[in-house]
VOGUZA-627285 format. One record per atom (N, C-alpha, C): x, y, z; residue in three letters. Coordinates in steps of 0.2 Angstrom, whole numbers, plus 5000, padded with zeros to 4 digits. Each point is the difference from the previous one (the first is absolute). Example, Ala and Ser with C-alpha at 12.3 -4.5 7.8 and 13.67 -1.06 7.14 Angstrom:
506649725039ALA 499650065000ALA 500450065000ALA 499850054996SER 500450065001SER 499650055003SER 
***
This chain:
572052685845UNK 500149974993UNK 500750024997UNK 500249954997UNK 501150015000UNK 499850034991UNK 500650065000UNK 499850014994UNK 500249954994UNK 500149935000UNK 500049984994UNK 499349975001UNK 499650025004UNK 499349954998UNK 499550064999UNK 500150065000UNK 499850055000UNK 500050014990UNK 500649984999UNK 500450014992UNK 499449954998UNK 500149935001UNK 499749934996UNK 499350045001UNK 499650035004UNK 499350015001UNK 499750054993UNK 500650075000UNK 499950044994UNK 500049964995UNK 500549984997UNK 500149964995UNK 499649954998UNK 499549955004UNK 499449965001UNK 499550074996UNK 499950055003UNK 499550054998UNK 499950014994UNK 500750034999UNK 500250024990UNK 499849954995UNK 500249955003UNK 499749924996UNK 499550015000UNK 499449995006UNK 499349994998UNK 499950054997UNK 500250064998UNK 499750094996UNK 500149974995UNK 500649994998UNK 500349974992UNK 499549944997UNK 499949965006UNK 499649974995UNK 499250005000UNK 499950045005UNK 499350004998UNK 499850074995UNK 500550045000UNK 500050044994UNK 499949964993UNK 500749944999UNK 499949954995UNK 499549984996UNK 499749975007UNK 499249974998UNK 499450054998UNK 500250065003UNK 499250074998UNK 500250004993UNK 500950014999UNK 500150024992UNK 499949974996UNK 499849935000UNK 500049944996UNK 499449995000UNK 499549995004UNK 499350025000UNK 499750054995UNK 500350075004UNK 499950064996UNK 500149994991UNK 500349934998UNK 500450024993UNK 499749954997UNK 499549965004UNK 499649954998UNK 499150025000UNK 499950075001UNK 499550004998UNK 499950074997UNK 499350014998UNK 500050054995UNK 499550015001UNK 499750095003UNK 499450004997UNK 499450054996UNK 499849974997UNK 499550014994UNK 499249995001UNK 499650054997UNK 499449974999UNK 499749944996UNK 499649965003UNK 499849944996UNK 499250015003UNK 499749974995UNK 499450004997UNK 499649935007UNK 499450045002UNK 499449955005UNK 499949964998UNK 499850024993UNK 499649954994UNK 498950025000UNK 500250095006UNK 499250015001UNK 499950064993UNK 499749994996UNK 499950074995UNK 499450024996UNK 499850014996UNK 499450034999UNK 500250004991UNK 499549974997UNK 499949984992UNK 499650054998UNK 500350034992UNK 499650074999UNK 499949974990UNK 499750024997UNK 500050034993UNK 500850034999UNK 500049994995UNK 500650054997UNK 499750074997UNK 499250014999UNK 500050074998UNK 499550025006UNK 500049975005UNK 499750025005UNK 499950065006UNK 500650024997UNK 500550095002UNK 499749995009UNK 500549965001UNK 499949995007UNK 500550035005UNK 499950025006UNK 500250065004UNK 499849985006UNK 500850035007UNK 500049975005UNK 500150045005UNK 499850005005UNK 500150055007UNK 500249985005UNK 500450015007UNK 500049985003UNK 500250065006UNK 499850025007UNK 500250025004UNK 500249995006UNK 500750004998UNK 500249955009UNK 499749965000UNK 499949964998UNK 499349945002UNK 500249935000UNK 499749945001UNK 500349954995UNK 499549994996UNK 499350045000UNK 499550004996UNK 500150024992UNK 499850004996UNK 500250044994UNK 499250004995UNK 500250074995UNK 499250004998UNK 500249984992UNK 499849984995UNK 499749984995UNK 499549994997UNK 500250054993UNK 499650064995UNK 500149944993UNK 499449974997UNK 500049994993UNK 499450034997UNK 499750004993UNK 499650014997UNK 499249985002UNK 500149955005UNK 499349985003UNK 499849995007UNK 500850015002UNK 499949995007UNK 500450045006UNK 499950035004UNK 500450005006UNK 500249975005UNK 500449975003UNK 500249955005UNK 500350015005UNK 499849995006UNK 500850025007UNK 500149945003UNK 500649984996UNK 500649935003UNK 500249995006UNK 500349945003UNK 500450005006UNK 500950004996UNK 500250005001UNK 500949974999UNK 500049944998UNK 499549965004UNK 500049914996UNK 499450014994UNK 499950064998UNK 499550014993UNK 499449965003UNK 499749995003UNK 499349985002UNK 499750085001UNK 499549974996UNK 499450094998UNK 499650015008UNK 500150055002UNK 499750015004UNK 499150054999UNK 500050034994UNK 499350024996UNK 500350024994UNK 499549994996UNK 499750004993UNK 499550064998UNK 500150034997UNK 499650074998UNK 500050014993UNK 499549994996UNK 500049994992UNK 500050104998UNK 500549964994UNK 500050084995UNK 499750004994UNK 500050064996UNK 499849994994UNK 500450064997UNK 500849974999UNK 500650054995UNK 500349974996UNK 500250044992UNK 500249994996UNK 500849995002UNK 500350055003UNK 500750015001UNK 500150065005UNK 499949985007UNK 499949995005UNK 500650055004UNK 500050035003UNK 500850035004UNK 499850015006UNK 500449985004UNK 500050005010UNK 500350065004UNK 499550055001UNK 500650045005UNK 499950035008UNK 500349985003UNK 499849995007UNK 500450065005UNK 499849995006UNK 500450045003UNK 499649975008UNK 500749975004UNK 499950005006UNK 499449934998UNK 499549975004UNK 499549935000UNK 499650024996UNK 499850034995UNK 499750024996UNK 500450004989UNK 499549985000UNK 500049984993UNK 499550014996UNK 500050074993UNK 499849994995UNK 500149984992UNK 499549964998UNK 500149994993UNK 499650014996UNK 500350034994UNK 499750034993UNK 500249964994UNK 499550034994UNK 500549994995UNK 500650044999UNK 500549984995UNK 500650044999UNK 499950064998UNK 499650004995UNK 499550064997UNK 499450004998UNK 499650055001UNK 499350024995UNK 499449955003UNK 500349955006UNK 499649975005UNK 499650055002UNK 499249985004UNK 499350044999UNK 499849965009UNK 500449975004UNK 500149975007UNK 500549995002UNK 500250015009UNK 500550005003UNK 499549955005UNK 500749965004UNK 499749985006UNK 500450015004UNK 500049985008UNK 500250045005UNK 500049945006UNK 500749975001UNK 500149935004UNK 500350025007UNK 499649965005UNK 500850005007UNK 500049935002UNK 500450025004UNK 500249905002UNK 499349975000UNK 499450025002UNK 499449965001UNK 499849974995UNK 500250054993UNK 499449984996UNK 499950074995UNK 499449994997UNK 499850084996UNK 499850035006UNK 500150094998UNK 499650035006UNK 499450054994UNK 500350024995UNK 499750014995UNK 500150004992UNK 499650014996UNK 500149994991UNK 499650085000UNK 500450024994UNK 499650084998UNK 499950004992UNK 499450004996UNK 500150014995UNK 499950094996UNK 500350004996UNK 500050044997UNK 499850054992UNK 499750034999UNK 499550034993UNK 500850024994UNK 500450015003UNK 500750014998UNK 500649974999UNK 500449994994UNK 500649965000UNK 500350045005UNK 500349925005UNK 500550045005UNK 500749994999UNK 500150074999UNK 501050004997UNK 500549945005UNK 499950065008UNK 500549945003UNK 499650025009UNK 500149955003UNK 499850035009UNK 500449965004UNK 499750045006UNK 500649985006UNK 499549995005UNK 500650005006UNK 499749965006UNK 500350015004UNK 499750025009UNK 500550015004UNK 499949945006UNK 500550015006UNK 499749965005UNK 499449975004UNK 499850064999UNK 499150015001UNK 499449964997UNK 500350014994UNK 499749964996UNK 499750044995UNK 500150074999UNK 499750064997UNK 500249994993UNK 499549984995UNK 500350004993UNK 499950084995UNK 500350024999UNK 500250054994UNK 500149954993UNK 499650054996UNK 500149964992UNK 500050104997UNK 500349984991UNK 499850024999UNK 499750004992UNK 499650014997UNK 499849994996UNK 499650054993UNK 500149994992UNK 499950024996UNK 499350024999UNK 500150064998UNK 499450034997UNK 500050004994UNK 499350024996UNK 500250034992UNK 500250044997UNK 500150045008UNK 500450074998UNK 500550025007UNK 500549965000UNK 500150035010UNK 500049925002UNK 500250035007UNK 500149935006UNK 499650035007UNK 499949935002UNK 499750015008UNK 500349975003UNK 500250015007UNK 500149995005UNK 499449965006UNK 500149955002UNK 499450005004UNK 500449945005UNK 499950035007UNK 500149975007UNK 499649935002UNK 500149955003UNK 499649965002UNK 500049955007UNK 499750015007UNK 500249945002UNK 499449965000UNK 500049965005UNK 499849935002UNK 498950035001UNK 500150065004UNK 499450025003UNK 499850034996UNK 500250064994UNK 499850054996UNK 499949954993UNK 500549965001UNK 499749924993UNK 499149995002UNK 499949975005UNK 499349985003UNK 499650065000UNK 500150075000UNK 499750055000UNK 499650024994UNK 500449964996UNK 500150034990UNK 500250085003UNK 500650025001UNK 500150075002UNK 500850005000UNK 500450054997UNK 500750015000UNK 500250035007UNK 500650005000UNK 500250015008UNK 500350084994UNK 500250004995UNK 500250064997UNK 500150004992UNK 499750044995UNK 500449994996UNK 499950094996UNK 500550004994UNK 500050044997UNK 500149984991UNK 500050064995UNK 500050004995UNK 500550034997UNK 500550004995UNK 500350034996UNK 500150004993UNK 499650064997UNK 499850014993UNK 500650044994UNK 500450035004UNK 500550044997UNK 500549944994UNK 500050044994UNK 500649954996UNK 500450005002UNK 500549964998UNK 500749975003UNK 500049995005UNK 499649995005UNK 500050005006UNK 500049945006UNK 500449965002UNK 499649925001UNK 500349985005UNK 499449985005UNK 500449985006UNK 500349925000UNK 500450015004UNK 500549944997UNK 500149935006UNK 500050055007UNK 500249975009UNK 499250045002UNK 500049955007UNK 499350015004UNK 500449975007UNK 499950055005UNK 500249975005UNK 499650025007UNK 499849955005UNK 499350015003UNK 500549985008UNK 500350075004UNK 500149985007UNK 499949945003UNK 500249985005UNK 499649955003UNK 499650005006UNK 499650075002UNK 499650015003UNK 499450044997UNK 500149984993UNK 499650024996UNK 499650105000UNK 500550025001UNK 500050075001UNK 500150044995UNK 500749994996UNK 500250034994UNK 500249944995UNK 499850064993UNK 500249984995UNK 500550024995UNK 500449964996UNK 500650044997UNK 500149994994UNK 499750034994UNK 500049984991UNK 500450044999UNK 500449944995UNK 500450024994UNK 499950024993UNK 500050084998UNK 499649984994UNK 500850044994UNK 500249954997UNK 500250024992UNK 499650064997UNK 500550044998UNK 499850074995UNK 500450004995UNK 499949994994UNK 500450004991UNK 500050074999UNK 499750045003UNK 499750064997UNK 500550034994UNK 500550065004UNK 500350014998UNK 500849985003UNK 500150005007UNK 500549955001UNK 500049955005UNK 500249914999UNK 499849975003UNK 500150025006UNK 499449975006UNK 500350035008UNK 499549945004UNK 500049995006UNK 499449945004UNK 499950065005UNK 499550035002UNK 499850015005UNK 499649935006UNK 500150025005UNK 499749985007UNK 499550035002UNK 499249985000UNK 499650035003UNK 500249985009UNK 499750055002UNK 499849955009UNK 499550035002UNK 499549965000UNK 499350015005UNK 499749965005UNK 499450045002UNK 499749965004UNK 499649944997UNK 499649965004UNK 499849934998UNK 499250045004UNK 499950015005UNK 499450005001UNK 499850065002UNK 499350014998UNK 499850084997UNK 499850035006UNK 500249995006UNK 500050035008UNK 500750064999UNK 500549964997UNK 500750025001UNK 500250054994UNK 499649984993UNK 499950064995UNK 499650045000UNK 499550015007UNK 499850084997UNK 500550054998UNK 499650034998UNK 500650074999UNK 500649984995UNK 500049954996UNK 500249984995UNK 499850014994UNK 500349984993UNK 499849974996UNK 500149944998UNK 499649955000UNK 500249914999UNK 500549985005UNK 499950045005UNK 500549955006UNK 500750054999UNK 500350034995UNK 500650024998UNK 500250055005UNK 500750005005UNK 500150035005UNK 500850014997UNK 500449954994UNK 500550045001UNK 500549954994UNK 500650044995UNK 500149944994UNK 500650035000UNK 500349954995UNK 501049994998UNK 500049984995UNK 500250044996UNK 500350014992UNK 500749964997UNK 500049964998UNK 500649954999UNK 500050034991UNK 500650055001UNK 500150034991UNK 500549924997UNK 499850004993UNK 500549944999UNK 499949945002UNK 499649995003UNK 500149915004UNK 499349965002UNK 499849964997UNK 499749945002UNK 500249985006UNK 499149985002UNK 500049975008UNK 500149914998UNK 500349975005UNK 500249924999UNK 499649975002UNK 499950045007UNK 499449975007UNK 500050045005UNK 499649995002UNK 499750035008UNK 499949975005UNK 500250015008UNK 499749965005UNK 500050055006UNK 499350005004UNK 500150015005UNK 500549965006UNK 500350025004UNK 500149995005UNK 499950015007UNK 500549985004UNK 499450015006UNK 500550085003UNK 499450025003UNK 499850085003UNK 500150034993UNK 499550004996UNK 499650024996UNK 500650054994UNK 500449944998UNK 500750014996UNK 499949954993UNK 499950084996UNK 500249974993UNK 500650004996UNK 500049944999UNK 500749984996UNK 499850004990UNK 500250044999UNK 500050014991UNK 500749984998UNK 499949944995UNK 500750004996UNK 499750014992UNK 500650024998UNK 499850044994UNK 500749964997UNK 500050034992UNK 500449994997UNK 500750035002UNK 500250045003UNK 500650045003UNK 499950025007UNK 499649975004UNK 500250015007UNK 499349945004UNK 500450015004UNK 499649965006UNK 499650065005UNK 499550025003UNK 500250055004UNK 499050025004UNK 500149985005UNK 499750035006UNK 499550065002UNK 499349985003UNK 499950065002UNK 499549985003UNK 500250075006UNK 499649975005UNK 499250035003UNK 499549995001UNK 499550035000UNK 499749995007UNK 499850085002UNK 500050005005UNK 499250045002UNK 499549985006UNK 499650065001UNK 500050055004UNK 499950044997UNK 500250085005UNK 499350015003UNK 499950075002UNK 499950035004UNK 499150014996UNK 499450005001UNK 499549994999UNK 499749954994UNK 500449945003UNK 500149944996UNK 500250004991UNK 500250064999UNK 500250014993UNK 500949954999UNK 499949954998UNK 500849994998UNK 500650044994UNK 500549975002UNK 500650034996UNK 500349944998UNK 500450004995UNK 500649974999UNK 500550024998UNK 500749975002UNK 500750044998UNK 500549934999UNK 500350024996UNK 500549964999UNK 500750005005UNK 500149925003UNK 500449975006UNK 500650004997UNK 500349954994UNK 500349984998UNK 500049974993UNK 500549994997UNK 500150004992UNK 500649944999UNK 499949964996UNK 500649964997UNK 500150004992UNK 500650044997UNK 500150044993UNK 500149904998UNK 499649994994UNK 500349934996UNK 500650024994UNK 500449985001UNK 500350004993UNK 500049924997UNK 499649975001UNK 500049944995UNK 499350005001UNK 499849964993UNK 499449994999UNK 499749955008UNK 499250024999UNK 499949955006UNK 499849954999UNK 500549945003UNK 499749924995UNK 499450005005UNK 499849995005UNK 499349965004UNK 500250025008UNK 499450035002UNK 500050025006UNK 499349975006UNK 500349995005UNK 499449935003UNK 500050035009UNK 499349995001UNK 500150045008UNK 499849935003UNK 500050045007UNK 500049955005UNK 499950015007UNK 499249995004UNK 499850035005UNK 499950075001UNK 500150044993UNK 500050075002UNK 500450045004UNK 500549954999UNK 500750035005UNK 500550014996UNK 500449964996UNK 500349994994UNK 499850004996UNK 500350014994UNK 500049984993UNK 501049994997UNK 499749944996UNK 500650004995UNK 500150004994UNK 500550044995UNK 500050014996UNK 500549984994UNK 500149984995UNK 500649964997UNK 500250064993UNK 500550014999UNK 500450014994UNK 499849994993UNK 500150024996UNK 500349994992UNK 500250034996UNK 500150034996UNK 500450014994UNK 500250095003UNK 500450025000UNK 500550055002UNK 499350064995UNK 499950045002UNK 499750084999UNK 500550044993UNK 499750004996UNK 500650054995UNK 500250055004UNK 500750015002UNK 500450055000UNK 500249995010UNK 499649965003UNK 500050005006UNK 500749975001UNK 500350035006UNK 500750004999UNK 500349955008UNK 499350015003UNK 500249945006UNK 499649945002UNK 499849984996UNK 499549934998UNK 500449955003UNK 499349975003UNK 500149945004UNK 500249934994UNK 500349955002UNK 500049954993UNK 499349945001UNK 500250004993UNK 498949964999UNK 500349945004UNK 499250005002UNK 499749965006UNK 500350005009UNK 500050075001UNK 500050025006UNK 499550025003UNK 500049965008UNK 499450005004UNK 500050035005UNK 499650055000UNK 500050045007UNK 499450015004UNK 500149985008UNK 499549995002UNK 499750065005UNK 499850034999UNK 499950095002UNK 499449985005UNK 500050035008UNK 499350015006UNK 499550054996UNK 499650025006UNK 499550054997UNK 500250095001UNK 500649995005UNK 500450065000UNK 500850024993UNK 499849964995UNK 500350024997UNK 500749964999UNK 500149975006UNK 500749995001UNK 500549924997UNK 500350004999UNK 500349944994UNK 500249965006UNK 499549945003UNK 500349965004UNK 500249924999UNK 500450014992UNK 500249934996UNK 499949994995UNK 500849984998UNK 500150014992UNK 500249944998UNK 499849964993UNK 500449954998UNK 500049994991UNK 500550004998UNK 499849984993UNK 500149944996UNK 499549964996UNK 500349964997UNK 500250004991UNK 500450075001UNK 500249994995UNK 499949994992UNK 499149984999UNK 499849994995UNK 499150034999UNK 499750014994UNK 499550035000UNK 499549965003UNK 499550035004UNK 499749975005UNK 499349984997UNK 499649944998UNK 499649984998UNK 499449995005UNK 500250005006UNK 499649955008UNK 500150045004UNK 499550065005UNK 500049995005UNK 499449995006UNK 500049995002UNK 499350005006UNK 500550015009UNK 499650015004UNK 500250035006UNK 499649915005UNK 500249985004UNK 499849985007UNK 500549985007UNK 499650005005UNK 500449975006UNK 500550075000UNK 500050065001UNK 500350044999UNK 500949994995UNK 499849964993UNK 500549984996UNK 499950014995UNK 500650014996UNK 499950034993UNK 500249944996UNK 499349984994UNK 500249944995UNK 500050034995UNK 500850004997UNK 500050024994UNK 500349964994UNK 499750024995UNK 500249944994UNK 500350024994UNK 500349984995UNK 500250004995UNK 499949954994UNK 499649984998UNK 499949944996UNK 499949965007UNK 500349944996UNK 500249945006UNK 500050015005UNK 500550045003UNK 500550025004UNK 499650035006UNK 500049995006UNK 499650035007UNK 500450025006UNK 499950045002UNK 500350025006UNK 499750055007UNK 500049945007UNK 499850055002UNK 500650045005UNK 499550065002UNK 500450055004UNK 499750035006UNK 500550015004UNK 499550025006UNK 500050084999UNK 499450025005UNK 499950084998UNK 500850045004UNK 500649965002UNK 500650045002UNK 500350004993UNK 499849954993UNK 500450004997UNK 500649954999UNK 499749945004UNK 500449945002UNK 499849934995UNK 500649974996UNK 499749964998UNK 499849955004UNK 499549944997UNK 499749955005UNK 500049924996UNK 499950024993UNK 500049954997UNK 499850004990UNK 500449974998UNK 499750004992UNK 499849934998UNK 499750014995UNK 499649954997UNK 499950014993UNK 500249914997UNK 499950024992UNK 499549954996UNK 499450015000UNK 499549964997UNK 500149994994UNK 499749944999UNK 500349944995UNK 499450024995UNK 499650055000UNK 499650014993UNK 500050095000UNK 499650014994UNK 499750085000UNK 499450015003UNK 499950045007UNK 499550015004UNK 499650064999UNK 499549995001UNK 499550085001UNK 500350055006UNK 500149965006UNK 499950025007UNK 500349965004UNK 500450055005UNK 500249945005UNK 499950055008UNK 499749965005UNK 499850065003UNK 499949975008UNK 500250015005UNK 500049975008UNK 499549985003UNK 499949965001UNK 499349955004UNK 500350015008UNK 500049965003UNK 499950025008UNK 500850015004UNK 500450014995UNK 500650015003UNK 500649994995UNK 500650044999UNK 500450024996UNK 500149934997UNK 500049955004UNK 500349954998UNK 499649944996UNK 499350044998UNK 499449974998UNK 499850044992UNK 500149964994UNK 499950084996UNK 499349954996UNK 499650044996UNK 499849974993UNK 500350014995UNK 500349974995UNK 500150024994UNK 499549974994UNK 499950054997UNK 499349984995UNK 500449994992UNK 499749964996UNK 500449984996UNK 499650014993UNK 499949984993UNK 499550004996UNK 499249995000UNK 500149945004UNK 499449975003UNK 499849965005UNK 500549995004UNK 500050015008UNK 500350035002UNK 499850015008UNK 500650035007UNK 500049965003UNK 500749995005UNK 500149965003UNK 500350035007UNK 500049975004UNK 500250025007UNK 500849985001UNK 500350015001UNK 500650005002UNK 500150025009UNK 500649965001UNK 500450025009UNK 500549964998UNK 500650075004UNK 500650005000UNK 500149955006UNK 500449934997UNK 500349955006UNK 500549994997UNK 500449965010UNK 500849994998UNK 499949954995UNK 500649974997UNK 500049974993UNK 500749955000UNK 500049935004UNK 500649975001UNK 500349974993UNK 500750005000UNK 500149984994UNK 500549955001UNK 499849934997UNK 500649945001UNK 500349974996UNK 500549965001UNK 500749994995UNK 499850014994UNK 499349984998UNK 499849984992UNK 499850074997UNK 500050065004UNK 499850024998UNK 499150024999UNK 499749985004UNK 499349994999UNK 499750045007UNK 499550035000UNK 499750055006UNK 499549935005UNK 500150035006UNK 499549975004UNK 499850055005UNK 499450034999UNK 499750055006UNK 499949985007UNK 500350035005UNK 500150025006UNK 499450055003UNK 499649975003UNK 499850055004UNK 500149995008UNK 500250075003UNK 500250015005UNK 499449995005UNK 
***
């Protein structure tokens, strides 16, 4: 081949690059993409106090004053489960769901994907309760003089029998967090002391009376927090409690030794200097944590609304910030959705953004259905289902959806 036909051949090449770049850029500059509405959503009361869950799933669960429900993503009910609450609160963990009153409620009930697995009623205003993967519900609830503590699952419900509980009579004294391992083995209460100087201790004991002989009430071993309120508590996996408090995040690992007596020590620590806006876990491998307003006197403060996304080693693996106080977040699809108002953003757990969203009303909740690109956003008195599609845009100006 003669080098001028060698020349005209490159030159033919560079052409067809140039203009098929052209036409990607041109394309590229013709479309836009954004979340728009399925038109599948779900009608609510406005004093309804309606509340929304979802795990990885494209299923989602649905809490009002009369009803429990678990959805598809096209909002078709998959079952119905009748309630009976005033003002109703959802807290789950992992395919499990329980719901209370927000206060002084006297019933809990206790959901998984199937359906109820059980209802427990109670002789007691119950303050607040939790729930873990298992399904093991912890509540805790007022006396006339004092609080109780009392464990519950699925089989000890049916028993009429606790899996554990205890009492605390002392003044000032008031347990605040309850958190029940997920191999239902230990327990870990937070109890507030006003006495004479604020402080949270951390109980940690046994749950079943095999493991507490030789105890008092299960108690094998505790941590004195001078100064600080607990925010929340979660086990982790290999039986790693995460305490975040009002001035640190920080760890401790509990172990069992030698004539099955357990121990625990502290792994790891994260010092806060800014208040803590909202912290959200995820699988029991992560959790993530958001920013707000700078600590008096703290001199190296992260700026409000900064998101970090910490393993269960402690380690800071993704950071991002949006710059403004953080009113939204919730965790799925290993992504972080965090909000501000309007304003939505998610993030991957490297810290990478992926996408922002600005809804067109004031929402309760906006939260991931079967994939990042699927969200609900819940509004006064609907929720609606949204998916992120491309979005053509033509001479006039006007959208026409594209699906690939």
């Amino acid at each position: 081949m003669s080098i001028k036909n060698k020349i005209l051949i490159f030159i033919a090449i560079i052409a067809i690059v140039m203009v098929v770049q052209f036409f990607m850029h041109s394309r590229a500059q013709d479309h836009i993409t954004r979340f728009e509405t399925t038109g599948h959503g779900v009608t609510y009361d406005f004093d309804a106090s309606p509340s929304f869950y979802s795990n990885n799933s494209q299923f989602f669960f649905h809490a009002t004053r009369d009803s429990m429900r678990s959805l598809r993503s096209d909002a078709t009910v998959r079952w119905t489960a009748p309630l009976s609450l005033n003002r109703p609160i959802m807290v789950a963990r992992g395919d499990i769901v329980a719901v209370g009153e927000q206060s002084g409620g006297r019933r809990v009930y206790v959901f998984d994907n199937d359906g109820l697995l059980f209802r427990r009623d109670f002789a007691h205003p119950v303050v607040s309760f939790f729930v873990n993967e298992s399904g093991i519900l912890a509540v805790i609830v007022q006396y006339a003089s004092g609080h109780g503590i009392y464990v519950f699952d699925q089989g000890t419900v049916a028993a009429n029998r606790a899996m554990f509980s205890m009492a605390i009579h002392e003044n000032l004294r008031y347990p605040t967090s309850v958190e029940v391992s997920a191999d239902g083995r230990y327990i870990a209460v937070a109890i507030l002391d006003l006495n004479t100087r604020l402080s949270t201790t951390v109980q940690f004991r046994y749950i079943n009376e095999e493991d507490a002989r030789g105890t008092v009430g299960g108690l094998f071993s505790s941590e004195t927090f001078y100064g600080q309120i607990i925010h929340t508590m979660r086990f982790m996996e290999g039986h790693r409690l995460v305490i975040a408090t009002t001035s640190q995040i920080v760890c401790h690992q509990i172990t069992r030794g030698n004539h099955a007596v357990s121990t625990q020590r502290e792994v790891w620590d994260i010092q806060l200097n800014n208040v803590l806006s909202a912290i959200e876990f995820y699988n029991n491998r992560y959790f993530v944590f958001v920013t707000g307003d700078r600590h008096a006197g703290a001199v190296d403060a992260s700026p409000v609304g900064t998101v970090y996304i910490v393993n269960a080693s402690g380690d800071t693996v993704g950071e991002y910030s949006i710059g403004r106080r953080v009113t939204h977040l919730s965790l799925g699809h290993r992504t972080v959705l965090v909000g501000a108002d309007r304003n939505f953003h998610a993030i991957d757990f490297r810290g990478q953004h992926i996408w922002e969203h600005n809804a067109l009303f004031d929402t309760r909740t906006v939260i991931f259905l079967g994939n990042t690109n699927t969200i609900l956003v819940a509004g006064a008195n609907r929720a609606e289902i949204h998916t992120r599609n491309r979005i053509r845009v033509n001479d006039f100006g006007n959208f026409t959806l594209e699906v690939d």
